[in-house]
mmJSON file of the N, C-alpha and C atoms, coordinates in Angstrom:
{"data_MODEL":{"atom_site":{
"group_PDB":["ATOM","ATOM","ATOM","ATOM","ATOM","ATOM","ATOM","ATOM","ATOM","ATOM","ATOM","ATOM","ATOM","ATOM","ATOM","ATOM","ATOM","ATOM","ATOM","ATOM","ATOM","ATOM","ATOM","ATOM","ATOM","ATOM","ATOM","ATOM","ATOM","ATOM","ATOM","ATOM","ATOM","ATOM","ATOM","ATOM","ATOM","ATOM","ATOM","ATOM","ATOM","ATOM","ATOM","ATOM","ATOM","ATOM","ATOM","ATOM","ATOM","ATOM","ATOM","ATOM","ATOM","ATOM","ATOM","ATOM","ATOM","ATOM","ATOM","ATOM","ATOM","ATOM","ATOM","ATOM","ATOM","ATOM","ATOM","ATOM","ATOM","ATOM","ATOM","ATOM","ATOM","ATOM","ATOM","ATOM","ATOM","ATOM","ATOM","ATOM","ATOM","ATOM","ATOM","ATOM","ATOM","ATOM","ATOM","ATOM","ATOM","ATOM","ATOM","ATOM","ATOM","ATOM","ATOM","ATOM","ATOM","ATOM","ATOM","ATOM","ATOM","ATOM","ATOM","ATOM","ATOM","ATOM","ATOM","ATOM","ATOM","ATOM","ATOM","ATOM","ATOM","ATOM","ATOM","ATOM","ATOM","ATOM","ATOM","ATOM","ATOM","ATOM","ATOM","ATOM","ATOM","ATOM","ATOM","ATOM","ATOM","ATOM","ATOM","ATOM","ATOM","ATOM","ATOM","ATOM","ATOM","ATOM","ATOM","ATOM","ATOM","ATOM","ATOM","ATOM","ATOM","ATOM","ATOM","ATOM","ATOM","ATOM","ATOM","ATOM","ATOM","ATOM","ATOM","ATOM","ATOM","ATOM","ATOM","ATOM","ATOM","ATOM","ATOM","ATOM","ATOM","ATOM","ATOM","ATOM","ATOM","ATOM","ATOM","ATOM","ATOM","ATOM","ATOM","ATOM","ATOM","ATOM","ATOM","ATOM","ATOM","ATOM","ATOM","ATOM","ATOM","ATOM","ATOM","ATOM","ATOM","ATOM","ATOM","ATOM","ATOM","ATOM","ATOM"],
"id":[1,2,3,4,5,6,7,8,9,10,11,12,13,14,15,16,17,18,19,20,21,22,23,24,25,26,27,28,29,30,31,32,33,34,35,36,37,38,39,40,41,42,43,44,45,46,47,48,49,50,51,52,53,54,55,56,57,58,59,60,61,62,63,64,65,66,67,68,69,70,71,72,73,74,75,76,77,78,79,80,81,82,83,84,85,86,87,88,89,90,91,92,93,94,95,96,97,98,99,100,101,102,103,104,105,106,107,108,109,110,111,112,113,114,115,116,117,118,119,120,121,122,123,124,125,126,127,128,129,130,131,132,133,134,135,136,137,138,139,140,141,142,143,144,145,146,147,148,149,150,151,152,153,154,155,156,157,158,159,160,161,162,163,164,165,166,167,168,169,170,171,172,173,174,175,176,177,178,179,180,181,182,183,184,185,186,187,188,189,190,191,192,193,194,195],
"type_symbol":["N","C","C","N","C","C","N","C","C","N","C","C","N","C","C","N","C","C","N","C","C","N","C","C","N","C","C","N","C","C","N","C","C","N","C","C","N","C","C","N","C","C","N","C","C","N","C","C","N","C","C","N","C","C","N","C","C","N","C","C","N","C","C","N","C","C","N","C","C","N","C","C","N","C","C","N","C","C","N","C","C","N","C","C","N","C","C","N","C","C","N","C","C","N","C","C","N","C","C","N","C","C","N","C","C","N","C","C","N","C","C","N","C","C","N","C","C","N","C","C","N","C","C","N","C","C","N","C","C","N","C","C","N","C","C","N","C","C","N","C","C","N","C","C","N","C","C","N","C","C","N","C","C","N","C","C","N","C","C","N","C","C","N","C","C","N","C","C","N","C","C","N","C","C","N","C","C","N","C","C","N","C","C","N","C","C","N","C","C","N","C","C","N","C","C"],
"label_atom_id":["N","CA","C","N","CA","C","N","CA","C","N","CA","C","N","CA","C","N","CA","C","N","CA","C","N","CA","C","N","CA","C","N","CA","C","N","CA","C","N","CA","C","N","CA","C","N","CA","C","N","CA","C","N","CA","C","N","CA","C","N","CA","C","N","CA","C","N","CA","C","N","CA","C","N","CA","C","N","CA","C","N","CA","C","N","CA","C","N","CA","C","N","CA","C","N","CA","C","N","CA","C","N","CA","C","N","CA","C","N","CA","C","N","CA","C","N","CA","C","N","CA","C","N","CA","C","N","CA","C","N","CA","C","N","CA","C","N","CA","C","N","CA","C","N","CA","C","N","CA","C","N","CA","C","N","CA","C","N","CA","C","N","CA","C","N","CA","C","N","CA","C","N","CA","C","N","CA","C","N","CA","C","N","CA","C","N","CA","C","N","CA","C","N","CA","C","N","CA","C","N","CA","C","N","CA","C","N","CA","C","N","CA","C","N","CA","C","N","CA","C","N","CA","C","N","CA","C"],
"label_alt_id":[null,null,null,null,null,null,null,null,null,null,null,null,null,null,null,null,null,null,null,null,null,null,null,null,null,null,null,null,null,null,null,null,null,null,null,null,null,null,null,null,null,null,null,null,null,null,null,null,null,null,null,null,null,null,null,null,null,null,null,null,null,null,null,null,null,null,null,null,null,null,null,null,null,null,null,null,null,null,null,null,null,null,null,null,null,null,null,null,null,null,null,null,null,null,null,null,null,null,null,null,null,null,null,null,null,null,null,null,null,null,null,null,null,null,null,null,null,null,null,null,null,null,null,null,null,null,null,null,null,null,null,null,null,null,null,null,null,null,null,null,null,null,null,null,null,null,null,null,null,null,null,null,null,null,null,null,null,null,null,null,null,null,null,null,null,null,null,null,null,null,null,null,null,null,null,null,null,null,null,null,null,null,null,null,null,null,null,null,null,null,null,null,null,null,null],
"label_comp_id":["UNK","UNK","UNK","UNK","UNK","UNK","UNK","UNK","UNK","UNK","UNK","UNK","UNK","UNK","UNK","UNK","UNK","UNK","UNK","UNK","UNK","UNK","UNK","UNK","UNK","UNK","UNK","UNK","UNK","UNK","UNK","UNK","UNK","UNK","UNK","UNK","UNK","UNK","UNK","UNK","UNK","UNK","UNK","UNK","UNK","UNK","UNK","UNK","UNK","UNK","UNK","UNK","UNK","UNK","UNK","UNK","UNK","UNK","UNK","UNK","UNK","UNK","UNK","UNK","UNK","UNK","UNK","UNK","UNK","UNK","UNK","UNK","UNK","UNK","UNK","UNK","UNK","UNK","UNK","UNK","UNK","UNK","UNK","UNK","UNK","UNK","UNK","UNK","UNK","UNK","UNK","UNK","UNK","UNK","UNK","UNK","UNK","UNK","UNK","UNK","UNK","UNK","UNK","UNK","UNK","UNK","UNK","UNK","UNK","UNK","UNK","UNK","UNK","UNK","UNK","UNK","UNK","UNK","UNK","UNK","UNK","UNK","UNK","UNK","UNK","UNK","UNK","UNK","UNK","UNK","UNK","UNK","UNK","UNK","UNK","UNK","UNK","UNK","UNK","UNK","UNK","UNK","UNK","UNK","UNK","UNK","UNK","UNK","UNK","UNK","UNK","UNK","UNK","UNK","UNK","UNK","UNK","UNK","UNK","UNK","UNK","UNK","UNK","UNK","UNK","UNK","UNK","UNK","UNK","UNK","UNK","UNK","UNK","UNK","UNK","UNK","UNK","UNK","UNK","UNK","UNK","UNK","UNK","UNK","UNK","UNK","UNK","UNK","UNK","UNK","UNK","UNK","UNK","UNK","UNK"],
"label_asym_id":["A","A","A","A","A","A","A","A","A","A","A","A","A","A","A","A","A","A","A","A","A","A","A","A","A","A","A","A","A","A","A","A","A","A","A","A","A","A","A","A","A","A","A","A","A","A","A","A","A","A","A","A","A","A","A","A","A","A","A","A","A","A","A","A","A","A","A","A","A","A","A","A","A","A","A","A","A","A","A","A","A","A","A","A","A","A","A","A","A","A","A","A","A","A","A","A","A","A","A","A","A","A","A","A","A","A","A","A","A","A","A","A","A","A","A","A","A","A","A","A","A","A","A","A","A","A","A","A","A","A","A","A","A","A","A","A","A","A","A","A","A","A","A","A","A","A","A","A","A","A","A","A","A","A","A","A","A","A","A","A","A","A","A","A","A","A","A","A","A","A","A","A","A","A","A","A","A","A","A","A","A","A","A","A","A","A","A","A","A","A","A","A","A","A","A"],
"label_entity_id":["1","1","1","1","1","1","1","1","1","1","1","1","1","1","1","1","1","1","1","1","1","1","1","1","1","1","1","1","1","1","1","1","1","1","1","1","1","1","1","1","1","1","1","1","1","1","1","1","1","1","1","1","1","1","1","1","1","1","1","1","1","1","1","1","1","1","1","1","1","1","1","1","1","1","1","1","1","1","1","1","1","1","1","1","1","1","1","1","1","1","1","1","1","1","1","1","1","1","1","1","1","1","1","1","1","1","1","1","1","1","1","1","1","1","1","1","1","1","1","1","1","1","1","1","1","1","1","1","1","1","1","1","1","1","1","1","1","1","1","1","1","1","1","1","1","1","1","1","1","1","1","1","1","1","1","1","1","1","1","1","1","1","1","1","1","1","1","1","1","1","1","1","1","1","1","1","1","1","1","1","1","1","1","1","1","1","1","1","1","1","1","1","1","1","1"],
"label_seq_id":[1,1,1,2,2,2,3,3,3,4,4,4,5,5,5,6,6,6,7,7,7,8,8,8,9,9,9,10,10,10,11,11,11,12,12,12,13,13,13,14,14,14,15,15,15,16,16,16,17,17,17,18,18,18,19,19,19,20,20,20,21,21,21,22,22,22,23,23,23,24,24,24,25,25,25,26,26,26,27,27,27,28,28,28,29,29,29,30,30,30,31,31,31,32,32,32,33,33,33,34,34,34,35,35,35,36,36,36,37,37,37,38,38,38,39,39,39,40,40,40,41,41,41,42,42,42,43,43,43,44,44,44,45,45,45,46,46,46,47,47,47,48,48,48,49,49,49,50,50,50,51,51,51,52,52,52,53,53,53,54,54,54,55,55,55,56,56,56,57,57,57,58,58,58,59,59,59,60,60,60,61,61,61,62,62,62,63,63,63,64,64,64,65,65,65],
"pdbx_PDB_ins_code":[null,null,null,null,null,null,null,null,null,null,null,null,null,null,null,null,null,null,null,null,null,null,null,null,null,null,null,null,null,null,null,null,null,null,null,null,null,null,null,null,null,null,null,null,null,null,null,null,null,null,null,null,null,null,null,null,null,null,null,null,null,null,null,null,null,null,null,null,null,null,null,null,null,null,null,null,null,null,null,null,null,null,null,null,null,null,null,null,null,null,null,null,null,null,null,null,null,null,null,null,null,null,null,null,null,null,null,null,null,null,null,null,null,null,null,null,null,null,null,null,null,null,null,null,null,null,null,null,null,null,null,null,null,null,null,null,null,null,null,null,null,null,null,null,null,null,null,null,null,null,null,null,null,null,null,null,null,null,null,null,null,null,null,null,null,null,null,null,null,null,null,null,null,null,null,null,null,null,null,null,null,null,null,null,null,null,null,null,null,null,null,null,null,null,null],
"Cartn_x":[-42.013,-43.321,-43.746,-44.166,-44.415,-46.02,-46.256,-47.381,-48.347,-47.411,-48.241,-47.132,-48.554,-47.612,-48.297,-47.808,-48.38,-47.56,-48.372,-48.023,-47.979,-46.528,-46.198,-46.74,-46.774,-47.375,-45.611,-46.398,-45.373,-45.866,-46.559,-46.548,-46.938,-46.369,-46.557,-47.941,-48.777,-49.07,-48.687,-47.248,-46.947,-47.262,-48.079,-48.531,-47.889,-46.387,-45.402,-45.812,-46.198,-46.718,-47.598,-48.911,-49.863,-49.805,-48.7,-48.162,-47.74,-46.208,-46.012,-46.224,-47.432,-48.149,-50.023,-50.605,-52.098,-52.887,-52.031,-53.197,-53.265,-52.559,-52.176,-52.392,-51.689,-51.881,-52.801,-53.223,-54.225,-53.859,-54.105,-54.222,-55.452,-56.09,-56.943,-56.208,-56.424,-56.503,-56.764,-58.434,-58.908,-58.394,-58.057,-57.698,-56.411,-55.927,-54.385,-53.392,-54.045,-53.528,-53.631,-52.581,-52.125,-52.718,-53.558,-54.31,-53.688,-53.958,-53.838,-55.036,-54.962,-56.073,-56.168,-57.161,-57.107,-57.213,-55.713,-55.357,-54.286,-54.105,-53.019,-52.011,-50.946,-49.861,-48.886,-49.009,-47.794,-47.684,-48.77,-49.116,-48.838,-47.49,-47.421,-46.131,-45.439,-44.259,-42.96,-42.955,-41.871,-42.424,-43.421,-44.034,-44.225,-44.726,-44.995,-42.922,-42.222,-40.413,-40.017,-40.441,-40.043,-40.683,-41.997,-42.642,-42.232,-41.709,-40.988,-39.426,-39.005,-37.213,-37.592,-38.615,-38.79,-39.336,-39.938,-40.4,-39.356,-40.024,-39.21,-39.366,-40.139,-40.304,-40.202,-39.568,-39.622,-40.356,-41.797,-43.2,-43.584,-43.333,-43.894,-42.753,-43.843,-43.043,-43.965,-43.131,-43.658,-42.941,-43.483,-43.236,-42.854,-42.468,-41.864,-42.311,-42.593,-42.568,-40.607],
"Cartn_y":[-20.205,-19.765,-18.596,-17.599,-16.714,-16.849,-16.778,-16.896,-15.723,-14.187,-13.299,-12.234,-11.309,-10.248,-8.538,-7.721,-6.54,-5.034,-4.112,-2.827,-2.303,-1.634,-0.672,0.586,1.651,2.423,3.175,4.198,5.082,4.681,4.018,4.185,5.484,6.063,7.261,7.207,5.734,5.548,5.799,5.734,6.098,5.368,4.088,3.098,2.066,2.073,1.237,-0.237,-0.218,-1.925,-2.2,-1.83,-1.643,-1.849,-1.401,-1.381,-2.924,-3.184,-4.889,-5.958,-5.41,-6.504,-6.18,-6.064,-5.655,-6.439,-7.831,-9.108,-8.753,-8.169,-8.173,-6.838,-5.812,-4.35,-4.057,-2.681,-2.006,-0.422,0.434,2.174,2.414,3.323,3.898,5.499,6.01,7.55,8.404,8.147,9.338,9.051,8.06,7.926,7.797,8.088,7.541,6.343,5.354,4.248,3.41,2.296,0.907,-0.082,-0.651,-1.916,-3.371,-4.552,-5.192,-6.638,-7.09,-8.357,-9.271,-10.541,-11.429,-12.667,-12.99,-13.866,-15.003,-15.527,-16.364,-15.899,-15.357,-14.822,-15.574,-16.824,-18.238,-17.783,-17.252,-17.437,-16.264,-15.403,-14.091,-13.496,-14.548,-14.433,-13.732,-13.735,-13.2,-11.661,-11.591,-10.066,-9.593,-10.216,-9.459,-9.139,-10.285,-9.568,-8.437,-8.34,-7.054,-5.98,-5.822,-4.871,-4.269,-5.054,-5.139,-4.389,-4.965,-4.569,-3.306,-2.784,-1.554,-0.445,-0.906,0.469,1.168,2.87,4.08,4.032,3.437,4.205,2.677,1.32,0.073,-0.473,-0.153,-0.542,-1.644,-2.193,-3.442,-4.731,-5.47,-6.687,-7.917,-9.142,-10.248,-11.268,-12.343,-13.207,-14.8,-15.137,-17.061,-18.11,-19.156,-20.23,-20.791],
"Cartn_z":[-39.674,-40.073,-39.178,-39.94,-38.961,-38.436,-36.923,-36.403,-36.02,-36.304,-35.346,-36.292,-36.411,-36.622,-36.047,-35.85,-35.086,-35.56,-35.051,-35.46,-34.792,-33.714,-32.507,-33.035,-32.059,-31.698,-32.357,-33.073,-33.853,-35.421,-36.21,-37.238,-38.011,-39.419,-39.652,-41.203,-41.111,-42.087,-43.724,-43.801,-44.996,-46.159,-45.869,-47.414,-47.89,-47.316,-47.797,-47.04,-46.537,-46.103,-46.898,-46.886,-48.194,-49.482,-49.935,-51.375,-51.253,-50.407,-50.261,-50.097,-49.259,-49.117,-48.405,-49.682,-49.32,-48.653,-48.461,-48.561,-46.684,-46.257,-45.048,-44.118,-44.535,-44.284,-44.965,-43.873,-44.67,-44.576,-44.792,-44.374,-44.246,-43.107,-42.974,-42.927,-44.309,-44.12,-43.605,-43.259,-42.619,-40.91,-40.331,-39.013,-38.802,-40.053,-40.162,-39.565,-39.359,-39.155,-39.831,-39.167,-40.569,-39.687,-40.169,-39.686,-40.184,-39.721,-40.214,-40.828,-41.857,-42.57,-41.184,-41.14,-40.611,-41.923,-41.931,-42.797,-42.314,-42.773,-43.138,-43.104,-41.881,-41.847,-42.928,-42.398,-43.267,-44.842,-45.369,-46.878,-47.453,-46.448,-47.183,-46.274,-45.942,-45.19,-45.473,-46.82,-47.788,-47.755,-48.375,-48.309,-46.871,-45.546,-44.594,-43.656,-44.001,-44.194,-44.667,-45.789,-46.457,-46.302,-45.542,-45.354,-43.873,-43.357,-42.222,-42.079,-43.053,-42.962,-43.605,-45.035,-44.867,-44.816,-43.763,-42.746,-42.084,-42.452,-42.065,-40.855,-40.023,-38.588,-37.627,-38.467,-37.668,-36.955,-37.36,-36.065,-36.774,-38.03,-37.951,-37.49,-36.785,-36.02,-36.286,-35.935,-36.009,-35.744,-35.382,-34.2,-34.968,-34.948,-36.231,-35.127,-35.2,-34.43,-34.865],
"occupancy":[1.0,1.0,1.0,1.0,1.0,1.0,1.0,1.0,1.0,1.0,1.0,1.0,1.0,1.0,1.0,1.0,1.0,1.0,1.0,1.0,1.0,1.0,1.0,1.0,1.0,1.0,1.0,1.0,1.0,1.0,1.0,1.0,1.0,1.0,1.0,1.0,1.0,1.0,1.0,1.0,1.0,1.0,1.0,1.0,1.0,1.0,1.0,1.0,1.0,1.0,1.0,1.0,1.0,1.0,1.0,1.0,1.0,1.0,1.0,1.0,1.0,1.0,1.0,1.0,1.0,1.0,1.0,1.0,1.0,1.0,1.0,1.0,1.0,1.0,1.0,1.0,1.0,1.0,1.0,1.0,1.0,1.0,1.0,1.0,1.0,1.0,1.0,1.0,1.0,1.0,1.0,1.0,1.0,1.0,1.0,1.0,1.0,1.0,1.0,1.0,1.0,1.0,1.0,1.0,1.0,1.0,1.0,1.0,1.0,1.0,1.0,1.0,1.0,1.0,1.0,1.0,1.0,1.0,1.0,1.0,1.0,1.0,1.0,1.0,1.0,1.0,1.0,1.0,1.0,1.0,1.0,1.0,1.0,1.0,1.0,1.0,1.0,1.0,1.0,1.0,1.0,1.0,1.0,1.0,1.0,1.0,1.0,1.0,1.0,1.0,1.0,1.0,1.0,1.0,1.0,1.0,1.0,1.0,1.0,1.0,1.0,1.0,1.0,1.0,1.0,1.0,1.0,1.0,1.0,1.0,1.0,1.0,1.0,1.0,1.0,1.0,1.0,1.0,1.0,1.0,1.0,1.0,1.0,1.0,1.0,1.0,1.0,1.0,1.0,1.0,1.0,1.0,1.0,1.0,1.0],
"B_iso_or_equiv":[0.0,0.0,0.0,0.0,0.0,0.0,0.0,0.0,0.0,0.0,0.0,0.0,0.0,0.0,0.0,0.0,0.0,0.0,0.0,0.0,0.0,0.0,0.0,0.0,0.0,0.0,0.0,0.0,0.0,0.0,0.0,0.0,0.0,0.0,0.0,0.0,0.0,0.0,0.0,0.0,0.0,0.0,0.0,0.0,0.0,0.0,0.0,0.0,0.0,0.0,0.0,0.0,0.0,0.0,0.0,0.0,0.0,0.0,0.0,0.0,0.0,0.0,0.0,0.0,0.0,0.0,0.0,0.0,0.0,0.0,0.0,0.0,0.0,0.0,0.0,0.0,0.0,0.0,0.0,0.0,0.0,0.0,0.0,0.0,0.0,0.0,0.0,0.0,0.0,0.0,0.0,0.0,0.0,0.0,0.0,0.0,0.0,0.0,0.0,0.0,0.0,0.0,0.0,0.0,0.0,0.0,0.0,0.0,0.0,0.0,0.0,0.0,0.0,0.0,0.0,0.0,0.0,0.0,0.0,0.0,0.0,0.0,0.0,0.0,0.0,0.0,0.0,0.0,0.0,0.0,0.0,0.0,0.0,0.0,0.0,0.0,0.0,0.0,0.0,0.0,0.0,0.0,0.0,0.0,0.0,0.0,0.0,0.0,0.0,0.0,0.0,0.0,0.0,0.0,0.0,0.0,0.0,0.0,0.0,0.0,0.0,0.0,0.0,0.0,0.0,0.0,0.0,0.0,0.0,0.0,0.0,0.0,0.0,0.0,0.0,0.0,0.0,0.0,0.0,0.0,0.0,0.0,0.0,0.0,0.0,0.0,0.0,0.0,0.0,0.0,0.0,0.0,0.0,0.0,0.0],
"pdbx_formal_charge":[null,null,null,null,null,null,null,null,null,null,null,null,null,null,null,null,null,null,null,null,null,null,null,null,null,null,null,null,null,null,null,null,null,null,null,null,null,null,null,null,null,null,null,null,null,null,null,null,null,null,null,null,null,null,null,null,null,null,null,null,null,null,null,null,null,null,null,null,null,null,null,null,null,null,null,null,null,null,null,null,null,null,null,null,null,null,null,null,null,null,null,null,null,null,null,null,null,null,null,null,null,null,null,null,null,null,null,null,null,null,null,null,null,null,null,null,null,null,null,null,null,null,null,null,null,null,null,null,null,null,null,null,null,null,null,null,null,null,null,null,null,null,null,null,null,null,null,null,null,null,null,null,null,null,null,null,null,null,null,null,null,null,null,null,null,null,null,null,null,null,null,null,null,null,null,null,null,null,null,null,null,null,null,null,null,null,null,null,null,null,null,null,null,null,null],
"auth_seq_id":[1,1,1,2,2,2,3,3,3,4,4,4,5,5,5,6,6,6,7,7,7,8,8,8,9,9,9,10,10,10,11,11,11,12,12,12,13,13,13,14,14,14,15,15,15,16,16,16,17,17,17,18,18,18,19,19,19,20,20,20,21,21,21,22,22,22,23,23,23,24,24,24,25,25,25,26,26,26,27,27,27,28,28,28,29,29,29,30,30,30,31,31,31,32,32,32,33,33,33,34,34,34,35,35,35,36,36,36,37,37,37,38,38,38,39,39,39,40,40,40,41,41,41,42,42,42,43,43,43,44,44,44,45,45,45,46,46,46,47,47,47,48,48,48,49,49,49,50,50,50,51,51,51,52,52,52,53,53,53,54,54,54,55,55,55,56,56,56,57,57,57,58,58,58,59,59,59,60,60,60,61,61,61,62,62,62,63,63,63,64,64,64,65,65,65],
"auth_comp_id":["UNK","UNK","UNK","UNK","UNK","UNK","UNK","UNK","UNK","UNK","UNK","UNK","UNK","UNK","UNK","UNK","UNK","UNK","UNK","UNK","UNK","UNK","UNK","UNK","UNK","UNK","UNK","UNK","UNK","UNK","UNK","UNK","UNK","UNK","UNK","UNK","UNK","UNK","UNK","UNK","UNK","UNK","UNK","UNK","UNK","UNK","UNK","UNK","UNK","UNK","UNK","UNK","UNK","UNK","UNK","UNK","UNK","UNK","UNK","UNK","UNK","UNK","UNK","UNK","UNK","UNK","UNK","UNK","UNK","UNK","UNK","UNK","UNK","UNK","UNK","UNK","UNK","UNK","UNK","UNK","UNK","UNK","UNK","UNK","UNK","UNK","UNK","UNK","UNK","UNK","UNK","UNK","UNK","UNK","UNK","UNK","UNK","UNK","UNK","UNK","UNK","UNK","UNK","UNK","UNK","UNK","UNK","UNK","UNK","UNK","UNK","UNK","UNK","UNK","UNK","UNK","UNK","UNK","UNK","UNK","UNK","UNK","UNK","UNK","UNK","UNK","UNK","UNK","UNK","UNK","UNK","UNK","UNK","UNK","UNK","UNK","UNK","UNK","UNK","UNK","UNK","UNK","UNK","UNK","UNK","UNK","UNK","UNK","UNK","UNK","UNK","UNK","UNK","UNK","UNK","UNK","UNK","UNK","UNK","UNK","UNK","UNK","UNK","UNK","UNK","UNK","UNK","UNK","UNK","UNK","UNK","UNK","UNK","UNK","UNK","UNK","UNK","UNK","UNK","UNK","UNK","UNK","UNK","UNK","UNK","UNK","UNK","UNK","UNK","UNK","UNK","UNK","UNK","UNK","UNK"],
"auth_asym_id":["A","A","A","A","A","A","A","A","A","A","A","A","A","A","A","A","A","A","A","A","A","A","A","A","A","A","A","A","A","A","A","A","A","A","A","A","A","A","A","A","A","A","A","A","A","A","A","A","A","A","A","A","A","A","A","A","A","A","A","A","A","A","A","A","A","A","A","A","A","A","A","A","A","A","A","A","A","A","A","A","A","A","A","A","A","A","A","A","A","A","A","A","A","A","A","A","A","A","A","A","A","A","A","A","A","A","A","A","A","A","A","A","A","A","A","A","A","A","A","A","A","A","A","A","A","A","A","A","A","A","A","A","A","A","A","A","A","A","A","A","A","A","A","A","A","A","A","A","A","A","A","A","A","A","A","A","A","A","A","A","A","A","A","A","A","A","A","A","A","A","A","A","A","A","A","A","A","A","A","A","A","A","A","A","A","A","A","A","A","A","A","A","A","A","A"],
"auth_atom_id":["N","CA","C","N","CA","C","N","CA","C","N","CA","C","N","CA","C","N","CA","C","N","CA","C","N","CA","C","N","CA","C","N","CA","C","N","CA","C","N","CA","C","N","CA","C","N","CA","C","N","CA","C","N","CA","C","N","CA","C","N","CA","C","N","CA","C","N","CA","C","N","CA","C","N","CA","C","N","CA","C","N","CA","C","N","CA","C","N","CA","C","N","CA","C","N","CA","C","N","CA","C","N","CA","C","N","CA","C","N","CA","C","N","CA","C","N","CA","C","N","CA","C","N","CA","C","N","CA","C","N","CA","C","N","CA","C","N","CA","C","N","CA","C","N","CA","C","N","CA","C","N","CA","C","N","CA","C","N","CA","C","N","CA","C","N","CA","C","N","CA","C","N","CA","C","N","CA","C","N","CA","C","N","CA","C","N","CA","C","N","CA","C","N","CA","C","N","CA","C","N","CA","C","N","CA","C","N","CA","C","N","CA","C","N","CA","C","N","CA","C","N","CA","C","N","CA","C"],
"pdbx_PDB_model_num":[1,1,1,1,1,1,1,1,1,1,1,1,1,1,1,1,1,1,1,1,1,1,1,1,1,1,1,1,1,1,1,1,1,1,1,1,1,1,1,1,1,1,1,1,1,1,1,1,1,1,1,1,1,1,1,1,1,1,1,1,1,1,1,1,1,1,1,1,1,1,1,1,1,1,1,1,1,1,1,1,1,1,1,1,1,1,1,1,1,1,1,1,1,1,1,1,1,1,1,1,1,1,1,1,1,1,1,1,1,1,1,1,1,1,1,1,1,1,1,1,1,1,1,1,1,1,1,1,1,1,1,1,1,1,1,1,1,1,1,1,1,1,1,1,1,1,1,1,1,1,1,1,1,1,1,1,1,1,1,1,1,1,1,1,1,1,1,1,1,1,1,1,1,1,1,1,1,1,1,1,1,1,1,1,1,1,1,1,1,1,1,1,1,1,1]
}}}
């Protein structure tokens, strides 16, 4: 189960987390950064993986019990 998930320093806000998983990521345009929801990591585990494996620039991470 994943417990934690975070966004290193290098993201290029390109949207692709956003797109995979909205419930979770966010984009802020005008500041150009990728934020993230305060949700239920567990309930979107499949989507916050794949948003993960693909990212161009590998800054999203996250942590499993």
């Amino acid at each position: 189960m994943i417990k934690r998930v975070w966004i290193e320093e290098g993201c290029v806000s390109c949207g692709n987390s956003e797109k995979v998983c909205p419930e979770v990521f966010e984009i802020d345009i005008e500041k150009e950064t990728s934020t993230l929801k305060i949700v239920d990591f567990s309930l979107f585990e499949d989507q916050i993986k794949l948003a993960a494996a693909s990212c161009p620039v590998n800054v999203i991470k996250f942590e499993e019990e």
